[in-house]
ZASE-506175 format. One record per residue (C-alpha): residue in three letters; x, y, z. Coordinates in steps of 0.1 Angstrom, whole numbers, plus 5000, padded with zeros to 4 digits. Layout:
% ZASE-506175
AlaXYZ/...
//
This chain:
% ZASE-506175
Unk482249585088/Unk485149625111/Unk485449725144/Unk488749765167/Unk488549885198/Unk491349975222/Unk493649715206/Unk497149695224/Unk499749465217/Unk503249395236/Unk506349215235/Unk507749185265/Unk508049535280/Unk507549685244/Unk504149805235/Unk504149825197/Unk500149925197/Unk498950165221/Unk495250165224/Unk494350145188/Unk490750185184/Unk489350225143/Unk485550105125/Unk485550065086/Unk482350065075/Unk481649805045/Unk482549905011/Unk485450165023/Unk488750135019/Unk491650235045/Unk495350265047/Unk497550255078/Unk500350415071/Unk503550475087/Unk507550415089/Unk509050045095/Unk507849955133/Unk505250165132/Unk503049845143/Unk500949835111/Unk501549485103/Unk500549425138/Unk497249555133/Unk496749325106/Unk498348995121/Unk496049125155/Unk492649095127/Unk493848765115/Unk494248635153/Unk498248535143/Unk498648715173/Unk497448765208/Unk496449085218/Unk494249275245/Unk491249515232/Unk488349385214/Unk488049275168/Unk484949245154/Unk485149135124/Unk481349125105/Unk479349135137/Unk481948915150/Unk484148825177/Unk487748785161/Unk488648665193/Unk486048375205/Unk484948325163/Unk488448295142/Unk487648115120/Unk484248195109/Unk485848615109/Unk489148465086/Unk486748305062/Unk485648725053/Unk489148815050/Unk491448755017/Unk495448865029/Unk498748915011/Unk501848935032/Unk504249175025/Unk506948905018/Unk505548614994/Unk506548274993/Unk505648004962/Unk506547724947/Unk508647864925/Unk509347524901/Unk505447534899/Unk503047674868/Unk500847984879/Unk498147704871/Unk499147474893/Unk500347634922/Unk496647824919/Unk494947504913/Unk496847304942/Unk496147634963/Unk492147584951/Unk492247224961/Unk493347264998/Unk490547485006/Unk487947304985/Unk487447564957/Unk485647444929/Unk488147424901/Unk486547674877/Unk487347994906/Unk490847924893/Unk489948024856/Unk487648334872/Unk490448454896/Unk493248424869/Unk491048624844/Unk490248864873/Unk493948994883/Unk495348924840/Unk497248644851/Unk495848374818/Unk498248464796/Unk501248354824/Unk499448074835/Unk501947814822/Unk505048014831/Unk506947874865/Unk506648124894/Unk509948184894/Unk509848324861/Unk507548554871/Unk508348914881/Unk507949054912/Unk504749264903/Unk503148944885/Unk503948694919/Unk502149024934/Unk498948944912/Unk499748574919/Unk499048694958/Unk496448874956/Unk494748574932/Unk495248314964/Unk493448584988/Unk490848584960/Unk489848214968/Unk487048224986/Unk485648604974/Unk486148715005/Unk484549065008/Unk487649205029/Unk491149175017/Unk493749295038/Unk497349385017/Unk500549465039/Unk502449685016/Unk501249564981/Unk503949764963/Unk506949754980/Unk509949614963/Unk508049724930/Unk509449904901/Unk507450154890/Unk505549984859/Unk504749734882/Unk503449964906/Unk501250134885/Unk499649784873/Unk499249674910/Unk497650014921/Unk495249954891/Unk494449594902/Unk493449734933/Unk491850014923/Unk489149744901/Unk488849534937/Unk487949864954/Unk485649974924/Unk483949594934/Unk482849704964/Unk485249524989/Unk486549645019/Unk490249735019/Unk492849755045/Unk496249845032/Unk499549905050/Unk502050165035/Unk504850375040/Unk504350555004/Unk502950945003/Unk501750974971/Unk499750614966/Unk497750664994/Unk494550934972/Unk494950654945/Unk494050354968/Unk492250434999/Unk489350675018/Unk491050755047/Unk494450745061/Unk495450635092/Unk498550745102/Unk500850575131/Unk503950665152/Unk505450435175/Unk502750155179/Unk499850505180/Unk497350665157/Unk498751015149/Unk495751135127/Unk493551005108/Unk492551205076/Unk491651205041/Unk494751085023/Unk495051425002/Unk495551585035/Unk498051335050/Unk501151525042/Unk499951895050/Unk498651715083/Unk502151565092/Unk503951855081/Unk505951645056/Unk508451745030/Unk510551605002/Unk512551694976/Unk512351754942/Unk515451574916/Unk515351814889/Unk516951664857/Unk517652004837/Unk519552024801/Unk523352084801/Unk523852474811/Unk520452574830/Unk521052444858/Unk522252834872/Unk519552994864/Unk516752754878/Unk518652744910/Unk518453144902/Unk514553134900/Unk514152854927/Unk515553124950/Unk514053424944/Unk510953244948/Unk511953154982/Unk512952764973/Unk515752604993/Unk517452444962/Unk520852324955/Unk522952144928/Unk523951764928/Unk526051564902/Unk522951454887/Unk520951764885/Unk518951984911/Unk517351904944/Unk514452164953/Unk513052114990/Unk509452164991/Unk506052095007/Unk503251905004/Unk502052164984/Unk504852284972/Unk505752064941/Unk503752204915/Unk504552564925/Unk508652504918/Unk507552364889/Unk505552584874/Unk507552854886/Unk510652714864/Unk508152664834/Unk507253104836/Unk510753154833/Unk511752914806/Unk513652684822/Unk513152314804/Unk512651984830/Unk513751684809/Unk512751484838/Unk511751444882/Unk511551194909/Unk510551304944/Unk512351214969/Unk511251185008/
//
């Protein structure tokens, strides 16, 4: 379905990909995930042809280079940063967004129904929260049923309801059959969303890997924020070291270091010994 092949891109004397070369078969979906310059978004914009690059897209059996438009047409994308509207109805921004591509009106009905937007469909866009004008994306990129969508950090600047609901949106479109290609920077999304991982570094592919295996593969860590009731906080930093944890106490609570791996085993190890979690956030 997709085919890059020694893809570089520069800026001047800045190469930001470095001979990035991936297939994605139909029907699979991918993430590239990395920090903030890793060149992800490159990638993309390189697939879309919104930039020039050297290396070879194919895109269905074709060309991205020499066939644009006839590759764009298989592609549905959401930008990381959205722009609407925002005195517009859901409805009519969707059905002014139908008419300039010549969608018959009746794909607006099926797209809202598709990513639960009806019941907002009169509301102005910029009434909307941030994980709704997410679903309001994706519905645009729905247009034409393309069978790839490409979705450059779909749940960034989300709260965590909203996250969940987005990642569950996407999760139906994968379930559909459609090809994904999602950027990220989040760990723990990536078994939830995607087949494989690719990870980047400085414009490169580091590994690429099945996403329960990124972290172990990169070596990553985080910590645990432990939020424990008033007066236990001594003796789970007690138990956290003696099991070999590098823990310590905060104003808020307790911060345990720990693996990949490693989060379930503090865990349970506070649970053997009594120790009560009220609540936990990783943090990386």
């Amino acid at each position: 379905m997709i085919v890059i092949e020694h893809l570089s891109k520069w800026y001047g004397k800045n190469e930001v990909v470095k001979d990035f070369s991936l297939d994605i078969a139909e029907g699979e979906s991918v993430a590239l995930w990395g920090p903030n310059g890793a060149g992800k978004t490159t990638v993309v914009r390189a697939m879309l042809g919104l930039v020039a690059y050297q290396g070879r897209i194919e895109i269905g059996g074709l060309d991205a280079a020499t066939h644009g438009k006839s590759t764009r047409r298989a592609m549905g994308y959401v930008p990381q940063e959205l722009s609407f509207y925002d005195e517009m109805t859901v409805y009519d921004l969707l059905d002014y967004s139908a008419a300039l591509r010549d969608i018959p009106t009746d794909r607006v009905d099926e797209v809202c129904e598709l990513v639960e937007l009806t019941d907002h469909a009169g509301k102005r866009v910029r009434e909307l929260s941030g994980g709704l004008k997410q679903r309001l994306g994706i519905a645009i990129a729905l247009f034409p049923d393309p069978p790839i969508l490409l979705l450059d950090e779909p749940t960034s600047n989300l709260d965590a309801k909203s996250r969940d609901a987005a990642i569950g949106l996407l999760q139906g479109l994968r379930a559909e059959g459609r090809t994904l290609v999602v950027t990220s920077h989040h760990v723990e999304e990536m078994a939830m969303l995607v087949d494989r991982v690719v990870a980047m570094e400085e414009g490169a592919i580091k590994v690429i890997c099945d996403p329960s295996d990124l972290a172990e593969e990169l070596g990553l860590r985080a910590w645990l924020h432990l939020i424990l009731p008033n007066g236990s906080d001594v003796e789970a930093l007690r138990v956290l070291h003696k099991q070999g944890f590098s823990a310590k106490l905060n104003s808020r609570g307790l911060l345990v270091e720990v693996s990949a791996q490693g989060k379930g085993e503090a865990v349970a190890a506070l649970q053997r010994a009594g120790v009560v979690i009220e609540d936990l956030e990783v943090w990386r």
